[in-house]
C-alpha positions as CSV (number, residue, x, y, z in Angstrom):
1,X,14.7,-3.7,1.4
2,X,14.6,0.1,2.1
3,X,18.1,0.3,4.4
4,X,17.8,3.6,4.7
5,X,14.3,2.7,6.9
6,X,14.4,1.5,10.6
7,X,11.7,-0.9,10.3
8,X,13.5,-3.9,8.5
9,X,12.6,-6.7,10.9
10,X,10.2,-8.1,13.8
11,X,11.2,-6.7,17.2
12,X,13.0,-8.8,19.5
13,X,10.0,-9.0,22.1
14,X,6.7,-8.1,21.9
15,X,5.4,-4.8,22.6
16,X,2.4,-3.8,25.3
17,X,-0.7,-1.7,25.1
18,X,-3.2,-0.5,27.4
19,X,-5.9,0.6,26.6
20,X,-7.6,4.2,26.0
21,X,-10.4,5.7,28.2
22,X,-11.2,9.3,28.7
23,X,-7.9,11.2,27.7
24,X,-5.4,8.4,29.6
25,X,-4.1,5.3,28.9
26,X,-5.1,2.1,31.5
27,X,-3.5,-1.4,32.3
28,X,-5.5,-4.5,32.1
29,X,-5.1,-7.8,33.9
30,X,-5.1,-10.5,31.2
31,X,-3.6,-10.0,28.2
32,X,-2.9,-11.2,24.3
33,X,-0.1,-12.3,22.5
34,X,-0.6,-12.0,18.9
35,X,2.6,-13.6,16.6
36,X,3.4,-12.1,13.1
37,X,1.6,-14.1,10.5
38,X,4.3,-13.4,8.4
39,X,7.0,-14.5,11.1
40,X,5.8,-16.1,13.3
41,X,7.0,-14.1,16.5
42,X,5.3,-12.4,19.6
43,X,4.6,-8.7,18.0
44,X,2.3,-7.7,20.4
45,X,0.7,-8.1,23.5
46,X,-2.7,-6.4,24.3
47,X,-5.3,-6.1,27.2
48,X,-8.0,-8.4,26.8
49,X,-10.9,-5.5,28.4
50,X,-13.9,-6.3,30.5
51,X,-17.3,-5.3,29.9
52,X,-16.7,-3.3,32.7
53,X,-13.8,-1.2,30.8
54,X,-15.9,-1.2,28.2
55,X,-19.1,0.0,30.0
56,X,-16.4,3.3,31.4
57,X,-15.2,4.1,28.0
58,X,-18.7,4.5,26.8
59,X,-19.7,6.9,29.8
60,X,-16.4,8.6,29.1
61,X,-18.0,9.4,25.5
62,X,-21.4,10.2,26.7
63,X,-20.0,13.0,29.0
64,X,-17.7,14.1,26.2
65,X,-20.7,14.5,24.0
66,X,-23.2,16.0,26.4
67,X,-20.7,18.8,27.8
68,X,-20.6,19.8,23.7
69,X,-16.8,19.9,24.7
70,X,-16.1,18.7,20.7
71,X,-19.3,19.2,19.2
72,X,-20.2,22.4,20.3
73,X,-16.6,23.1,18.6
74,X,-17.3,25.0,15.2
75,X,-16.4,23.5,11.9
76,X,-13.1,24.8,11.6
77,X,-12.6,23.9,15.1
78,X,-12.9,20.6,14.7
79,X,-11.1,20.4,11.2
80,X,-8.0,22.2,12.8
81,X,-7.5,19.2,15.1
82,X,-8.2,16.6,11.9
83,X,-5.8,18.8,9.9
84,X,-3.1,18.4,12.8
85,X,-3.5,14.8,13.2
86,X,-2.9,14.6,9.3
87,X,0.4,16.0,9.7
88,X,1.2,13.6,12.9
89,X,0.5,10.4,11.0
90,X,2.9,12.1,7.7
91,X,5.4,12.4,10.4
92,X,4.6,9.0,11.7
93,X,3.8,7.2,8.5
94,X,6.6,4.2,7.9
95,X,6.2,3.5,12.1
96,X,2.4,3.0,11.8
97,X,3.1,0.7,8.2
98,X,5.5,-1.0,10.3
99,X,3.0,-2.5,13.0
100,X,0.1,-2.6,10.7
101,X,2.2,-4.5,8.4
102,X,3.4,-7.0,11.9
103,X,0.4,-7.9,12.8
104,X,-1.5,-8.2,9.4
105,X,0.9,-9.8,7.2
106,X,0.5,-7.5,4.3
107,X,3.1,-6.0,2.5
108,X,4.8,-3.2,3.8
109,X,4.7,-0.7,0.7
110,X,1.2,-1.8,0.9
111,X,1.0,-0.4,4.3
112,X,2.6,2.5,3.4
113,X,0.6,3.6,0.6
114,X,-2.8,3.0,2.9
115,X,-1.6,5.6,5.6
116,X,-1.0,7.8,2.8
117,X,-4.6,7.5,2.5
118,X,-5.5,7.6,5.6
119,X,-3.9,11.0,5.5
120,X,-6.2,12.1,2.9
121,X,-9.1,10.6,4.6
122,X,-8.2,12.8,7.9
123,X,-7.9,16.2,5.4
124,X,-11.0,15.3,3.8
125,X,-12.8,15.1,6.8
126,X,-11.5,18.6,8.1
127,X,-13.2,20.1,4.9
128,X,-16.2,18.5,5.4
129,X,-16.4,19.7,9.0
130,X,-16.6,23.1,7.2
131,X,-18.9,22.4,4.9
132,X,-21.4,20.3,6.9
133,X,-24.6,22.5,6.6
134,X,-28.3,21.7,7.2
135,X,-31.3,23.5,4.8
136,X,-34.1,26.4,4.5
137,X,-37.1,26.8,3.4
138,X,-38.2,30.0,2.4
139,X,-41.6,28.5,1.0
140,X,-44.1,28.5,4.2
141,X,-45.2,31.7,3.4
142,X,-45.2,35.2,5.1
143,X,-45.8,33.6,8.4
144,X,-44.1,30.9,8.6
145,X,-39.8,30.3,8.0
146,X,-38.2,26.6,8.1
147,X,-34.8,24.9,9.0
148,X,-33.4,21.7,8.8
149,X,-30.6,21.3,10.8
150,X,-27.9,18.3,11.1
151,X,-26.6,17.2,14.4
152,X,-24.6,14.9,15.6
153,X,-26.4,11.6,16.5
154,X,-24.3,11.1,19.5
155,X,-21.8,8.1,21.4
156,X,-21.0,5.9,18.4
157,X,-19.5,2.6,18.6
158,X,-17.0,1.9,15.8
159,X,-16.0,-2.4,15.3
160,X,-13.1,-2.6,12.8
161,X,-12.0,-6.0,11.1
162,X,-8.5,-7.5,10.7
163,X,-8.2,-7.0,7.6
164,X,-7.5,-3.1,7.1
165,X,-6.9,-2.5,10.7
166,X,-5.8,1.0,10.2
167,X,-7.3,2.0,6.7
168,X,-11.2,1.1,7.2
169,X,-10.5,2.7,11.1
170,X,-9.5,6.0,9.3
171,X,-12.2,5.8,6.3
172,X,-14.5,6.4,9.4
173,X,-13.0,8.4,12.4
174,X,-12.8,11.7,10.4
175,X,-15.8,11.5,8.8
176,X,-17.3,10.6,12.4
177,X,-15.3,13.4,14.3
178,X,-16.1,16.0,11.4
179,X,-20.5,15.5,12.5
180,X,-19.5,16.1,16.1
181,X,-19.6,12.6,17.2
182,X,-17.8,10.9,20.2
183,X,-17.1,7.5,19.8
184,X,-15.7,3.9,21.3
185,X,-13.9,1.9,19.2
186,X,-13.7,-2.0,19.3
187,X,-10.6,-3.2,16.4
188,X,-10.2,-6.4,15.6
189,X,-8.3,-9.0,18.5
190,X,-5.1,-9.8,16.4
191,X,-4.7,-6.1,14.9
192,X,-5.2,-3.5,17.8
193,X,-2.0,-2.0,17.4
194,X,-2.7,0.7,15.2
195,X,-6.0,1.5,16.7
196,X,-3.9,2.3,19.7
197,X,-1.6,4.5,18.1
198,X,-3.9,6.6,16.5
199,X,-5.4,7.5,20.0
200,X,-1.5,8.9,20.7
201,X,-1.7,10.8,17.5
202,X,-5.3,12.0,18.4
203,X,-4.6,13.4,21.3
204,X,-1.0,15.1,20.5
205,X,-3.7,16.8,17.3
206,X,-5.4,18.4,20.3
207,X,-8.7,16.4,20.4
208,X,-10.4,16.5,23.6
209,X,-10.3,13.6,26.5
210,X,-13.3,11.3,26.1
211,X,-14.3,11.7,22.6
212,X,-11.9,9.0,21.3
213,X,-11.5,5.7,23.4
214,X,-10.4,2.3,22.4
215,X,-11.1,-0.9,24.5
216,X,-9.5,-4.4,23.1
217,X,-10.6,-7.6,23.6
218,X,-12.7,-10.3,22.0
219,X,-15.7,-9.6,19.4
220,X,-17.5,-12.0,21.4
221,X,-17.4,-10.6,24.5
222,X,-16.3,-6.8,23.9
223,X,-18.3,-6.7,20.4
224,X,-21.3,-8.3,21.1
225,X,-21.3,-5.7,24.6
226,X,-21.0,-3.0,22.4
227,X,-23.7,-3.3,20.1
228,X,-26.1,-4.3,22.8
229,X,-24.9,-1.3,24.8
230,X,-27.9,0.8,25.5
231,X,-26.1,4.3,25.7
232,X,-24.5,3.9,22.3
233,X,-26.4,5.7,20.0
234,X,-25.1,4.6,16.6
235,X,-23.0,1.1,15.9
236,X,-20.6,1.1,12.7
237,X,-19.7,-2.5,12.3
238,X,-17.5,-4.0,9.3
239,X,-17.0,-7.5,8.7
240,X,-18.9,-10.5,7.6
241,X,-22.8,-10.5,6.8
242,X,-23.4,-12.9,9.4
243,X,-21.8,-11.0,12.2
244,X,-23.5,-8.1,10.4
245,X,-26.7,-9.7,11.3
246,X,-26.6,-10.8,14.8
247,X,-25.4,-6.6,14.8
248,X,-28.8,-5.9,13.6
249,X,-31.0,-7.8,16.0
250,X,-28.5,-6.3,18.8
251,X,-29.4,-3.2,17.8
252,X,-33.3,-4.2,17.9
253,X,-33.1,-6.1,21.1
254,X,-31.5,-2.9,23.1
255,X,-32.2,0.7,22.2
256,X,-33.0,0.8,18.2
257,X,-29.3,1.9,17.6
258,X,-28.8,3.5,14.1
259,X,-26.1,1.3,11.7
260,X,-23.7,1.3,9.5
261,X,-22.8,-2.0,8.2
262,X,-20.3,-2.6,5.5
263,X,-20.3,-6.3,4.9
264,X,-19.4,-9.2,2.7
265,X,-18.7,-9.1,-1.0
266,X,-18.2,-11.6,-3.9
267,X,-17.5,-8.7,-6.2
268,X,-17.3,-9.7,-10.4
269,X,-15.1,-8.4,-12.8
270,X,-16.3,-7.8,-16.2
271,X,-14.3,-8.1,-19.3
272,X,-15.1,-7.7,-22.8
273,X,-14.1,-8.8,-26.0
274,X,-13.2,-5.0,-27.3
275,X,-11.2,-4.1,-24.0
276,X,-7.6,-3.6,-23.9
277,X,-6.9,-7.3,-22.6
278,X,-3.9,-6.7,-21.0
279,X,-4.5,-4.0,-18.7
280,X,-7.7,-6.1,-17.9
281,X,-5.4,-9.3,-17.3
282,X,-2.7,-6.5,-14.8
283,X,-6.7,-5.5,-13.4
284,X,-7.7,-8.7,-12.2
285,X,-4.5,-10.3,-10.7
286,X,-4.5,-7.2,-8.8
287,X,-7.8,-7.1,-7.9
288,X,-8.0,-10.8,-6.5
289,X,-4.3,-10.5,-5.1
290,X,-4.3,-6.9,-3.2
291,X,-4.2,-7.4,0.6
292,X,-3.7,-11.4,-0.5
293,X,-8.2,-11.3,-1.7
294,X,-8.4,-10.4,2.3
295,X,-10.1,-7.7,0.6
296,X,-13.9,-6.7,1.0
297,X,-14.4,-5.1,-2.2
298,X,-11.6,-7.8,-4.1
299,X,-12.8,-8.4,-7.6
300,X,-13.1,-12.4,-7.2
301,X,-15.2,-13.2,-9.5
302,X,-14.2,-12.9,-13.3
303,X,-17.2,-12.8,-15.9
304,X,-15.0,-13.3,-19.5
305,X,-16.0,-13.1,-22.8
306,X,-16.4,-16.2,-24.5
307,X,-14.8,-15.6,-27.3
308,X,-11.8,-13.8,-25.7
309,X,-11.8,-16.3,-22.3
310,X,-8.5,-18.6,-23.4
311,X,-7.2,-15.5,-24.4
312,X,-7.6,-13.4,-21.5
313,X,-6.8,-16.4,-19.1
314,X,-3.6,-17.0,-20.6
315,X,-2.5,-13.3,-20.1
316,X,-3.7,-13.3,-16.6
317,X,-1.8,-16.9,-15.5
318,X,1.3,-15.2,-16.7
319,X,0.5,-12.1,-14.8
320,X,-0.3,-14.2,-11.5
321,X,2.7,-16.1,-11.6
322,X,4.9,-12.9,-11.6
323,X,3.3,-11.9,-8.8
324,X,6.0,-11.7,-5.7
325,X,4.6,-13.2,-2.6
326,X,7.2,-13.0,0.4
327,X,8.2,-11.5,3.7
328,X,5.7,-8.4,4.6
329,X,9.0,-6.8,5.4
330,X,10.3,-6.8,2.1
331,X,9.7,-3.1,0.2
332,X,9.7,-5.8,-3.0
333,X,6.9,-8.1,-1.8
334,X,3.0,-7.7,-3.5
335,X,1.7,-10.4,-1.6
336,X,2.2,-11.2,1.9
337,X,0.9,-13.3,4.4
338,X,-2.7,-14.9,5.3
339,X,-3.5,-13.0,8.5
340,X,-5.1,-15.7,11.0
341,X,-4.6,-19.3,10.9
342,X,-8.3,-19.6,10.7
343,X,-8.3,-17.8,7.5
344,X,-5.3,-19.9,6.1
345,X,-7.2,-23.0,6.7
346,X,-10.8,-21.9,5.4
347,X,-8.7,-20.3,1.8
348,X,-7.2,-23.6,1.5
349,X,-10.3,-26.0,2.0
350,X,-12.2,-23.8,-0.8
351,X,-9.0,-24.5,-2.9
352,X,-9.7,-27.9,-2.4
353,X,-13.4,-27.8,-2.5
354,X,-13.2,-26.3,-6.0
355,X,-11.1,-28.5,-7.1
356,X,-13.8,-31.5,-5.7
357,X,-16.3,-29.8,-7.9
358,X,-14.4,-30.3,-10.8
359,X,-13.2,-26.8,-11.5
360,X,-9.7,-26.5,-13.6
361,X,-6.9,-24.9,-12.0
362,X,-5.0,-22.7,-13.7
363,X,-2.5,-21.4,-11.5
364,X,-1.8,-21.5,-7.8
365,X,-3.9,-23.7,-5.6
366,X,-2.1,-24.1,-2.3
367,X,0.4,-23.0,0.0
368,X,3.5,-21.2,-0.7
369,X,6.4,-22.0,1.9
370,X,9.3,-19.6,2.9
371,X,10.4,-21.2,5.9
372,X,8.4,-19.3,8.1
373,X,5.1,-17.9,8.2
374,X,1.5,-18.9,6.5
375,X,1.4,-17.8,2.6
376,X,-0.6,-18.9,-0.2
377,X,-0.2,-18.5,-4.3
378,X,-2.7,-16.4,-6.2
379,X,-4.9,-19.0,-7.8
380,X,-7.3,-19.1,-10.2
381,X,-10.3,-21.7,-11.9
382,X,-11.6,-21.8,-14.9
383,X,-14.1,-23.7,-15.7
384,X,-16.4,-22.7,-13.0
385,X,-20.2,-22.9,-12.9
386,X,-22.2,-20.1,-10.9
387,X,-23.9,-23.2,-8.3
388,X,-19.7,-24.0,-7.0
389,X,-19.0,-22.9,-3.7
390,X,-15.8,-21.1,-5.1
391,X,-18.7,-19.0,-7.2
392,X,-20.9,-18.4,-4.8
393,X,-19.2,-17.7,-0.9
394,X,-17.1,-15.1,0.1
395,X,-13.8,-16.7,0.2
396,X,-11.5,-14.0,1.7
397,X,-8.2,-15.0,-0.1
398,X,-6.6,-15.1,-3.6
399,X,-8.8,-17.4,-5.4
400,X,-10.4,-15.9,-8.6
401,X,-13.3,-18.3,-10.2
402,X,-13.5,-17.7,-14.0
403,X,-16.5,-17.8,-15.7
404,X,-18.0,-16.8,-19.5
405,X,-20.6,-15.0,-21.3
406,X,-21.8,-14.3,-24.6
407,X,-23.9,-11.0,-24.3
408,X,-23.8,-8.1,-22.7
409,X,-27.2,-9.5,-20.2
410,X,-25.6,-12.5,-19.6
411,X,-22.7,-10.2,-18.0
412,X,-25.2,-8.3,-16.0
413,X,-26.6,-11.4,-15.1
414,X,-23.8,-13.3,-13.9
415,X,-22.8,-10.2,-11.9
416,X,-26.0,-9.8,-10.4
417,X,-26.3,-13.9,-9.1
418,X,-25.3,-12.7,-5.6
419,X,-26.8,-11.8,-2.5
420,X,-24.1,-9.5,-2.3
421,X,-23.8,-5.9,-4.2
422,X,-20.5,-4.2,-2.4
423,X,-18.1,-3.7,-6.1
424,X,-17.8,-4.3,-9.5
425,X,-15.9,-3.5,-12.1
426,X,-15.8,-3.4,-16.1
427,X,-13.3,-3.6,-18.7
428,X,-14.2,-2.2,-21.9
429,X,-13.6,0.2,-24.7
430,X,-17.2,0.6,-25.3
431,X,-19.0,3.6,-23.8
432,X,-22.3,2.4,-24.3
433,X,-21.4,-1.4,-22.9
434,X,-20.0,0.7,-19.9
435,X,-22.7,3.3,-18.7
436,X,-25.4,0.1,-19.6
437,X,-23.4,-2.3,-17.0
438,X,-22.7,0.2,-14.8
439,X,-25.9,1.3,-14.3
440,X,-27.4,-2.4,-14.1
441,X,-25.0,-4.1,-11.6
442,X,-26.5,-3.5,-8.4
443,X,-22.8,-2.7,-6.5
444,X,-22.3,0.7,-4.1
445,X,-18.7,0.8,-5.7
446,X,-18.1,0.5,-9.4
447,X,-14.6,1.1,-11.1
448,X,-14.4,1.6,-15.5
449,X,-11.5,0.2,-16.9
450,X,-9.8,0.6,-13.6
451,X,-10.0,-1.2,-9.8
452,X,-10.1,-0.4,-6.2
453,X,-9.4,3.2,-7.6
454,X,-10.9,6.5,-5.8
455,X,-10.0,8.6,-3.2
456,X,-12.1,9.9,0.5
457,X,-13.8,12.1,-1.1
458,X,-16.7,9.7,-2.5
459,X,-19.0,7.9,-0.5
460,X,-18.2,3.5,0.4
461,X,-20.6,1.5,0.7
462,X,-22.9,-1.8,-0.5
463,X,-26.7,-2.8,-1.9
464,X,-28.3,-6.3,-0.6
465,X,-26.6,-8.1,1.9
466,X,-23.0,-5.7,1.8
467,X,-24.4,-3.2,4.0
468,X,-26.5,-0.1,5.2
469,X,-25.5,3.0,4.8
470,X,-22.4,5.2,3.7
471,X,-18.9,5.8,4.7
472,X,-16.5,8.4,3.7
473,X,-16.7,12.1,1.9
474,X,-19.7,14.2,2.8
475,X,-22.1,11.4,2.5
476,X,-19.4,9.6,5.5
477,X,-20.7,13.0,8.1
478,X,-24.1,12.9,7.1
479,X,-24.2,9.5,7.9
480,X,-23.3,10.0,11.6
481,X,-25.8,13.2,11.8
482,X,-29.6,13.2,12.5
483,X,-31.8,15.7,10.6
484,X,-34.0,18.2,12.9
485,X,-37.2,20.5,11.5
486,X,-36.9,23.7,12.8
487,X,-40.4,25.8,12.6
488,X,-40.5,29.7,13.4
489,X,-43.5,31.6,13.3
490,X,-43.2,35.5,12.2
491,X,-45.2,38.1,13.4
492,X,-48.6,38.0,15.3
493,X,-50.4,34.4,16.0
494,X,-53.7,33.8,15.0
495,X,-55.8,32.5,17.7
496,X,-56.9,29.4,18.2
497,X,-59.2,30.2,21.1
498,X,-61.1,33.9,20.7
């Protein structure tokens, strides 16, 4: 461990939130306890909100947005507060890791390394503040000049998962302050912390009262509230298709709410014969292993060639077996723990269920013990036919499924037997074989000899069942904008009436 760092162990009690309406910071009744998954402990303790709180926090934001107190901001306006809130979280970097890494159970030079890119997401979106333009059109003729102008679409409503408490909240509140927007956001139960906190670095950047608020409490109650809610005007919701779902025919049932969903994924990861095996073999264990698979665009599914597959699978059980799963507190740990018990429970039954089916395990395949805590090995099958549940579900832990091809369309169509199209990736030393696959596997995200690589500035984001729309970069404010026509007329009208 880092003893030059303060955050080297749980904290001796748990700490409290309230919650954040309007500028100010309010008490609850009820509250709750959430224990480290890595520990074991009381971490934190957090106010489970009514729809009541709920219903105040989204008038706070309406009145935020219609007395243009942000939006009627300019560009750099708005991107000197995003710019000042990137310095705050620099300053308060290894604090934030420390209770995202708490609560989640992931490594804490994982953690680390995402608020450095949540850092970047937040100077990104000043610069697309700036640049955020509509159109002309200079083509109507003498008579006749046209605009097309962006504005922002309003009160959002921002539901974050457990799984990236703090990195998926900042791949979207930049992008969403950047358009002008004033928002609500809903985190995830068991990782609320860092939601919180970033409302205390918000408003020491300057932003105003009311156009960031935070209410905790329960997806089914708070959640389901908030994407009925008919003064919200757009719902960002990530997390699983099904929930994704019921989102939509909220949505439908109340007020025609725009979305963003991103969603599910049981992403594959191509290899070929002619790639450089061993950085393929590094590739996939981290691709499956990162975040321990809880990991929406984790590369889960390995599509090997045939004539390389012993090969490659040998290098990649070595790799897996080096991997150091441990204490989320440990700077040396890669692996941490499984987040909710729930989770734990549903990794371990597909172990077991793909073992049922008559898969070969190669590595891993159950839980890991340290004495405290819920941890589990990265696994991998072989031997694994596309119709095995293990091929087929999202399984949200690290368990990669191994199967093998011949050609170059049998790669593209094993990748492409999913309802899902959120990543892929492919390993290969082959130009052609690269542009061909990566222009034929329907995925929003696509990585070349490389995985979960990229920065804000491009767009995130899935086909099929992974989603609507796009987060992050320019495409990430657009997304959170509505497009007006503006029509002027030059000079004298010509009469309808004589």
């Amino acid at each position: 461990m880092d003893q030059n760092n303060p955050f080297l162990s749980p904290p001796t009690a748990a700490r409290t939130f309230g919650f954040f309406v309007d500028g100010q910071w309010r008490e609850g009744g009820e509250h709750f306890e959430r224990a480290s998954p890595g520990h074991g402990t009381p971490v934190t303790r957090t106010v489970r909100c009514s729809v009541d709180d709920l219903n105040a926090a989204v008038c706070a934001a309406r009145n935020a947005f219609e007395d243009r107190r942000w939006s009627g901001l300019s560009g750099a306006g708005r991107g000197g507060v995003l710019l000042r809130a990137a310095e705050i979280l620099r300053r308060r970097r290894d604090e934030i890791a420390y209770w995202e890494a708490l609560e989640n159970g992931k490594p804490i030079a994982q953690a680390r390394g995402e608020i450095d890119h949540c850092i970047a997401c937040f100077e990104v979106g000043a610069g697309a503040a700036r640049m955020l333009h509509g159109d002309s059109f200079n083509s109507l003729g003498d008579d006749l000049f046209g605009m097309v102008l962006r504005e922002p679409i309003g009160v959002v409503g921002l539901i974050t998962p457990w799984n990236f408490p703090f990195l998926i909240l900042c791949e979207r509140v930049p992008f969403i302050l950047a358009s002008g927007c004033t928002m609500v956001v809903k985190p995830s139960e068991v990782t609320s912390a860092t939601t919180l906190l970033l409302a205390e670095v918000l408003t020491e950047a300057g932003l105003p009262a009311g156009v960031y608020n935070v209410i905790t409490g329960s997806g089914r109650v708070i959640g389901q509230a908030l994407s009925e809610h008919p003064d919200v005007d757009m719902l960002s919701f990530t997390g699983s298709t099904a929930v994704g779902r019921s989102c939509v025919h909220a949505a439908a049932d109340s007020n025609f709410k725009k979305l963003g969903l991103e969603l599910g994924g049981k992403n594959p990861i191509i290899v070929f014969a002619d790639s450089d095996l061993e950085d393929a073999a590094d590739g996939a264990a981290f691709g499956i292993s990162f975040n321990t698979g809880q990991c929406c665009v984790s590369s889960s599914r390995l599509i090997v060639e045939r004539s390389v597959a012993a090969e490659f699978e040998k290098l990649l059980v070595e790799k897996m077996k080096k991997i150091r799963v441990g204490d989320p507190l440990d700077g040396a740990t890669q692996v941490g723990a499984i987040t909710t018990e729930a989770q734990n429970a549903t990794i371990l039954d597909y172990i077991a269920r793909g073992k049922a089916d008559g898969a070969t395990l190669l590595t891993g395949g159950g839980a890991v013990d340290l004495g405290r805590g819920q941890y589990i090995a990265p696994t991998l099958f072989s031997g694994v036919s596309r119709d095995m549940a293990i091929a087929r579900d999202e399984i949200f832990g690290p368990v990669l499924c191994s199967m093998h091809f011949d050609t170059v369309e049998d790669a593209i169509q094993l990748a492409n037997d999913t309802v899902y199209g959120l990543a892929a990736s492919v390993w290969t030393k082959n130009i052609d074989k690269a542009l061909t696959v990566s222009r034929r596997v329907r995925a929003g995200r696509f990585w070349v000899n490389t995985i979960m690589a990229g920065g804000p500035e491009m767009p995130l984001g899935g086909f099929k069942q992974s989603g609507w729309g796009r987060e992050a970069g320019i495409y990430g404010v657009e997304e959170y904008t509505q497009v007006k026509s503006v029509h002027v007329e030059i000079g004298k009208r010509t009469h309808w009436i004589a």
